[in-house]
C-alpha positions in Angstrom: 14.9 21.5 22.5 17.1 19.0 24.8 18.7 21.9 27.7 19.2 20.8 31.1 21.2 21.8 33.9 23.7 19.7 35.6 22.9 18.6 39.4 19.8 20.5 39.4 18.3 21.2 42.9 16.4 24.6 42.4 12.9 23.4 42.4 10.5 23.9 39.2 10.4 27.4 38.0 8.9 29.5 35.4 11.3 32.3 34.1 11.9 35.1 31.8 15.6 34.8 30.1 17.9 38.0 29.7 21.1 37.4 27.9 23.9 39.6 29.4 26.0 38.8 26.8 26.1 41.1 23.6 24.8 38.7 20.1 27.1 38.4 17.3 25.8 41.2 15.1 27.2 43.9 18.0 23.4 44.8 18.9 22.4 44.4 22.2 19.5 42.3 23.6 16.1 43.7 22.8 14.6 45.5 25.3 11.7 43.8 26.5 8.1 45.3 28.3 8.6 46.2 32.0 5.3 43.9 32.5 7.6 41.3 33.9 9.3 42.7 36.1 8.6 41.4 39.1 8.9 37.7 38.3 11.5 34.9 37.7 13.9 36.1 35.3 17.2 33.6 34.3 20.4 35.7 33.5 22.9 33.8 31.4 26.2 35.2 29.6 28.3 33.3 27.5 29.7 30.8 30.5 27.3 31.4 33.1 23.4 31.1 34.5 21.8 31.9 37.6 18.2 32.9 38.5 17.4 36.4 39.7 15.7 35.2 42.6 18.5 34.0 44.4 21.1 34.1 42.8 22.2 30.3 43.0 25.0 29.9 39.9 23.6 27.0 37.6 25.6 24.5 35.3 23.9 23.6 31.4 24.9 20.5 30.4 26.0 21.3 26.8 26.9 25.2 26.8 26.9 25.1 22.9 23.1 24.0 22.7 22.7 26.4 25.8 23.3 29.7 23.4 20.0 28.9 21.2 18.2 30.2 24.2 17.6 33.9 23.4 17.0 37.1 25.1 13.4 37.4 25.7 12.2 33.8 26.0 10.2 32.3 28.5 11.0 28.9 30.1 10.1 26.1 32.5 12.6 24.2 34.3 11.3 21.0 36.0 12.6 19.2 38.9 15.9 17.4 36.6 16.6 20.5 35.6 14.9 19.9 32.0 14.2 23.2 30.1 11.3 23.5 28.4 10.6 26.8 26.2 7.1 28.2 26.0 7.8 31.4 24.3 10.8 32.7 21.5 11.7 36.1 22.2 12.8 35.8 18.2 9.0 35.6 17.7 5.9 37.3 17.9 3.6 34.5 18.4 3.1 32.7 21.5 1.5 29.5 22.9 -0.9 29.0 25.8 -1.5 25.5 26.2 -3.6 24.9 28.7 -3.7 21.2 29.4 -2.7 17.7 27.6 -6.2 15.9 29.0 -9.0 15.9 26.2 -12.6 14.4 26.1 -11.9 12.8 22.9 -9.3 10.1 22.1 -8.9 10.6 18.5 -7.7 7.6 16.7 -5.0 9.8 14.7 -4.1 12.3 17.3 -0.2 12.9 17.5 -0.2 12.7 21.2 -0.2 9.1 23.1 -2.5 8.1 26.0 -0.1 8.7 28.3 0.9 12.6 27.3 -2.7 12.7 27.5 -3.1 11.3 30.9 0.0 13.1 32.6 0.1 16.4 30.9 -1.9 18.7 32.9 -0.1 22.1 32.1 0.9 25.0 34.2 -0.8 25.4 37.5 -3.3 28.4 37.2 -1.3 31.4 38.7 2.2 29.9 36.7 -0.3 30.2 33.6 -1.5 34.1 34.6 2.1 34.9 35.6 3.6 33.9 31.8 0.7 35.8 30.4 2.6 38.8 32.0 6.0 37.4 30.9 5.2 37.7 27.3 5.6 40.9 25.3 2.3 43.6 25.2 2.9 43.3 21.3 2.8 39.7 20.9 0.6 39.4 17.3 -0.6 36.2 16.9 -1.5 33.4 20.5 -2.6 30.2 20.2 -4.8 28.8 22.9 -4.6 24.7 22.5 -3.7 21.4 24.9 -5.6 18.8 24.9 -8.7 20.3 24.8 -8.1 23.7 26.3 -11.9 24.1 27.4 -11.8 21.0 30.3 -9.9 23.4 32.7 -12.9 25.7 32.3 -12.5 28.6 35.1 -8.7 28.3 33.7 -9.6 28.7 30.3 -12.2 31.7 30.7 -9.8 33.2 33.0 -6.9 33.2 30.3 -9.5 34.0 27.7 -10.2 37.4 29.6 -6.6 37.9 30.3 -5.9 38.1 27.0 -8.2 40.2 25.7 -7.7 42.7 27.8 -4.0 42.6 27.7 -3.2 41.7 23.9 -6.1 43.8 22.1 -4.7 43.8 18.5 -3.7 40.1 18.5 -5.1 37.4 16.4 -6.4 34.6 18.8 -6.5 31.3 17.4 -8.5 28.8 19.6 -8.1 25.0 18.8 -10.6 22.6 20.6 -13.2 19.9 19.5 -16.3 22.3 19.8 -17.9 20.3 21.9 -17.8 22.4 25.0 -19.8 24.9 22.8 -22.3 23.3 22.5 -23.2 24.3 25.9 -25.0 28.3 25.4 -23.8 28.7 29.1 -20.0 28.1 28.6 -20.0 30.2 25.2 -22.4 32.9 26.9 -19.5 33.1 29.6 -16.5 33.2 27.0 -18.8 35.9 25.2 -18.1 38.3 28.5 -14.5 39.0 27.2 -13.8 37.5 23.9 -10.8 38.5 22.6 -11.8 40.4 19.4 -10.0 39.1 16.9 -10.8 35.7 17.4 -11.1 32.4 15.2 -11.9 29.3 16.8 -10.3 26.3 15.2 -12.4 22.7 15.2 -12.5 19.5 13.5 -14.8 17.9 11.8 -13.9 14.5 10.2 -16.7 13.2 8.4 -20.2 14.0 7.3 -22.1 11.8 9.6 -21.9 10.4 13.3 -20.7 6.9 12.8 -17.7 7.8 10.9 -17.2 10.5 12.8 -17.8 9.3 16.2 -15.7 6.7 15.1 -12.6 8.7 14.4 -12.8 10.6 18.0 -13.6 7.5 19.7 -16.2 9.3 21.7 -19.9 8.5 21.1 -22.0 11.7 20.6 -19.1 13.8 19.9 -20.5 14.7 16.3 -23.7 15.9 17.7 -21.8 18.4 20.4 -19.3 19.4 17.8 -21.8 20.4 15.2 -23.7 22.6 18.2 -20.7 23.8 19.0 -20.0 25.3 15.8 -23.8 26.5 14.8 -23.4 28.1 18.4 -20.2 30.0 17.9 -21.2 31.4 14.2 -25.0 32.5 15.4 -22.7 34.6 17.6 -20.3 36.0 15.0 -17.5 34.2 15.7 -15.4 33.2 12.8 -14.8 29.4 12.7 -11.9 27.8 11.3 -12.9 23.7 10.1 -10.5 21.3 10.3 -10.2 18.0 8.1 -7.5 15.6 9.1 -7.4 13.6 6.2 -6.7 9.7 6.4 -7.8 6.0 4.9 -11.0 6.7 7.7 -12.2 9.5 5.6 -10.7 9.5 2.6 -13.6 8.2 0.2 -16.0 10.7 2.2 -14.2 14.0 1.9 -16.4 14.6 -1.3 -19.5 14.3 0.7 -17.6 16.2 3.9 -17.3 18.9 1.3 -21.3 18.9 0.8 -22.3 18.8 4.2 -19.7 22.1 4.9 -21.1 24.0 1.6 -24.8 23.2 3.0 -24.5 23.6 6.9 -21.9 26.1 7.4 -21.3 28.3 4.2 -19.9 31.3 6.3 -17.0 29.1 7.5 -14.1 31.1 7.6 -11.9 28.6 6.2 -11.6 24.7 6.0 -8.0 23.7 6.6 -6.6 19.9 5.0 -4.1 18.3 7.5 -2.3 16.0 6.7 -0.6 13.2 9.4 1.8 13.9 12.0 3.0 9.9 12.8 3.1 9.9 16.7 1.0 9.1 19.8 -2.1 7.3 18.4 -1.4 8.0 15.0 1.5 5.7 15.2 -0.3 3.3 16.8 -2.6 3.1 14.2 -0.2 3.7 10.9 -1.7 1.1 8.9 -5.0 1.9 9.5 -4.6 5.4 8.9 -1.8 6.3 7.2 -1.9 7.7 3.2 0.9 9.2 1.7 0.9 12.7 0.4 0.1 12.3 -3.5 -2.1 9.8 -2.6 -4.2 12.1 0.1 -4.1 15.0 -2.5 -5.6 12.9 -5.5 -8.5 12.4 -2.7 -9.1 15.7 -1.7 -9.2 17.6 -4.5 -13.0 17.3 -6.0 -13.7 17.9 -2.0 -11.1 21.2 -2.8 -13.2 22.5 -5.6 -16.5 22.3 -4.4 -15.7 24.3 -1.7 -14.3 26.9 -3.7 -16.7 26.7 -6.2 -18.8 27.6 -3.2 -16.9 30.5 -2.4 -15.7 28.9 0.6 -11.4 29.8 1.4 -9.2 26.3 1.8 -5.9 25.6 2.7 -3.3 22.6 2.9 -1.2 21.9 5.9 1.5 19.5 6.5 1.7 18.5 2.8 5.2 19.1 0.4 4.8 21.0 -3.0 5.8 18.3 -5.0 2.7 15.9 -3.9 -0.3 19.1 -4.8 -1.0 20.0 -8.5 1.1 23.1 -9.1 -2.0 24.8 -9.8 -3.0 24.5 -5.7 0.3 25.4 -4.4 -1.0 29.1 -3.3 -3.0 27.7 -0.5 -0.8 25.3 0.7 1.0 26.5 3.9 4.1 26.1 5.4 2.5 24.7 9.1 5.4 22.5 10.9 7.4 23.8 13.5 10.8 24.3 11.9 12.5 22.4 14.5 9.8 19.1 13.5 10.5 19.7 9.7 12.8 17.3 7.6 13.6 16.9 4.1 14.5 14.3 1.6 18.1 14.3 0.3 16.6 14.4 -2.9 15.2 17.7 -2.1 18.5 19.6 -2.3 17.7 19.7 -6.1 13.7 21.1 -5.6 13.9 24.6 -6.9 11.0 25.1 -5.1 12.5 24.0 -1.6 12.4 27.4 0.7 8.7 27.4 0.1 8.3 23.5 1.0 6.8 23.0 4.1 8.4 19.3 4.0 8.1 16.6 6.6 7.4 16.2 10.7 10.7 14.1 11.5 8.3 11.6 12.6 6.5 11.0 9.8 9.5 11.3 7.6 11.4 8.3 9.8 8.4 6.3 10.1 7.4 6.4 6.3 10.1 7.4 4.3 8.1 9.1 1.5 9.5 9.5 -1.6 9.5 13.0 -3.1 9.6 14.3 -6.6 12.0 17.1 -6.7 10.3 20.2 -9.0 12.5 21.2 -11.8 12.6 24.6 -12.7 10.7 24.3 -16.0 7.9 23.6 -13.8 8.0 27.1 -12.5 6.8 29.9 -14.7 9.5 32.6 -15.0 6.6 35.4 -14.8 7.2 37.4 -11.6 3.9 37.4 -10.4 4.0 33.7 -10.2 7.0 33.7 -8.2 5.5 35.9 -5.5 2.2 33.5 -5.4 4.7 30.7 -4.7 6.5 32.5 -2.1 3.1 33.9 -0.5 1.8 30.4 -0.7 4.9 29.1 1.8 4.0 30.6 4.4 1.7 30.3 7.0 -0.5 33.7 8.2 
């Protein structure tokens, strides 16, 4: 999202937007929680923008671009005046990220050395104060960076914050493990877990060598693995990652085996495929398989975790690359704003299910698609609502 303000000299801030303009549709803005109340709130109308605080009349630089902002999200401004938004007031599912540092340096990671180095994330009370800003009924938060464990009294402080303030939302955790694998840190996120909590970690390869290899952080399979044994022995449902690429490709059978064996009461094992930026572009030909190509090599590693009993899913992969007959776990995971599709895809029938392309790997790769016709679909009803369920993500 590309806002700014003109001539900017207000200093950072952290703010809560309220339209005082009335939307299209005639209904007025929705009425958010008083929770908020007492911090930075940005009023804008149709032609005009000031902060609450003092008042000071602000200028965006394209007012067009400046309406996507709606009533009810939460924003950063930094010291150019660039807006950054943290939370859609359209939405009820919010992001806390925490940091960009991480103690791994994965080889495929979609973030570059230097996010990495220079993203550090909201200062600790900037962090507690959007906590406040979002809505009590958020349903769904994501906890991520980075590695969102590393600011450790920051993390459990959030941690705590939200489960006591956002009891009935799902918490989705996404970190390496490896912080788990030290009983005092989980003992101490075990003092106010959030209850409905699934912690999301990756695991790219049966073995240390490979997968030490992929991290690029020796011992990291060892501390990932206690990680995970730590957090189920404590009931905590774990979510395993496989970010598939030409590293791992010829071992996701045997990936597949080691999961079945070691940790049969994972809550689900995810597929991901590539998102081409930061080190993953650095590494393309190294890394990089196209869609059909990465399905044809997880499948047998599909089936025996089914067979097993064991749920599975597919991110980040178009319809027209899986077999039809694995379209219901395939999930429509890119940010809209990131997704792109081929021109060819106008003529897909099964297009507003299609989770399609991140822009980056779309411009860097230029995949070619294979539109589905509509003889592909059955015409029973029930199949059409398994195709629309499968489009979506939870």
């Amino acid at each position: 999202m590309n806002l700014y303000f003109c001539d900017y000299h207000a200093g950072p801030r952290l703010a809560l937007v309220r339209r005082a303009d009335v939307p299209a549709s005639g209904n007025p803005p929705a009425i958010r929680s008083e929770e908020a109340a007492g911090y930075e709130q940005l009023c804008l109308t149709r032609d005009a923008a000031c902060f609450a605080s003092d008042h000071a009349a602000l200028a965006p630089v394209n007012r067009k671009a400046w309406q996507r902002l709606a009533d009810g999200d939460i924003i950063t401004v930094n010291e150019e005046g660039l807006v950054h938004r943290l939370f859609s007031g359209r939405e009820r599912a919010a992001t806390v990220y925490l940091t960009g540092h991480c103690n791994s340096n994965c080889i495929m990671c979609p973030v570059s050395d230097e996010e990495r180095r220079t993203s550090g994330g909201l200062a600790d009370e900037a962090m507690m104060a959007y906590l406040q800003m979002l809505p009590a009924d958020v349903r769904h938060i994501t906890v991520t960076g980075g590695e969102p464990t590393l600011r450790t009294a920051l993390f459990l402080r959030t941690m705590r914050t939200i489960a006591g303030r956002f009891r009935q939302a799902d918490v989705l955790l996404l970190t390496n493990g490896r912080s788990f694998s030290l009983p005092g840190f989980l003992q101490e996120l075990l003092r106010f877990c959030p209850v409905h909590l699934c912690v999301a970690i990756p695991l790219h390869a049966p073995e240390a060598g490979l997968h030490d290899a992929i991290t690029r952080a020796p011992g990291s399979f060892v501390q990932t693995n206690a990680g995970i044994s730590n957090l189920l022995a404590q009931g905590i449902a774990v979510e395993l990652r496989v970010v598939v690429s030409r590293k791992n490709a010829a071992f996701l059978p045997e990936l597949a085996d080691f999961i079945v064996t070691h940790y049969p009461e994972a809550h689900v094992v995810n597929f991901i495929g590539l998102e081409t930026r930061g080190n993953c572009a650095r590494y393309l030909q190294e890394l990089y398989l196209d869609a059909p190509a990465a399905f044809r090599v997880m499948e047998p590693a599909i089936l025996k975790l089914m067979e097993h009993g064991i749920d599975v899913q597919l991110y980040n992969f178009p319809l027209c690359a899986v077999a039809p007959g694995f379209w219901e776990i395939c999930r429509r995971s890119i940010t809209p704003e990131k997704i792109r599709y081929a021109p060819a895809c106008g003529g897909c029938v099964a297009r507003q299910y299609c989770g399609g392309f991140f822009q980056t790997t779309f411009a860097m790769t230029k995949p070619r698609v294979q539109p589905i016709p509509r003889t592909v679909l059955s015409v029973d009803t029930q199949d059409g609502r398994a195709l629309e369920g499968s489009g979506r993500e939870d």
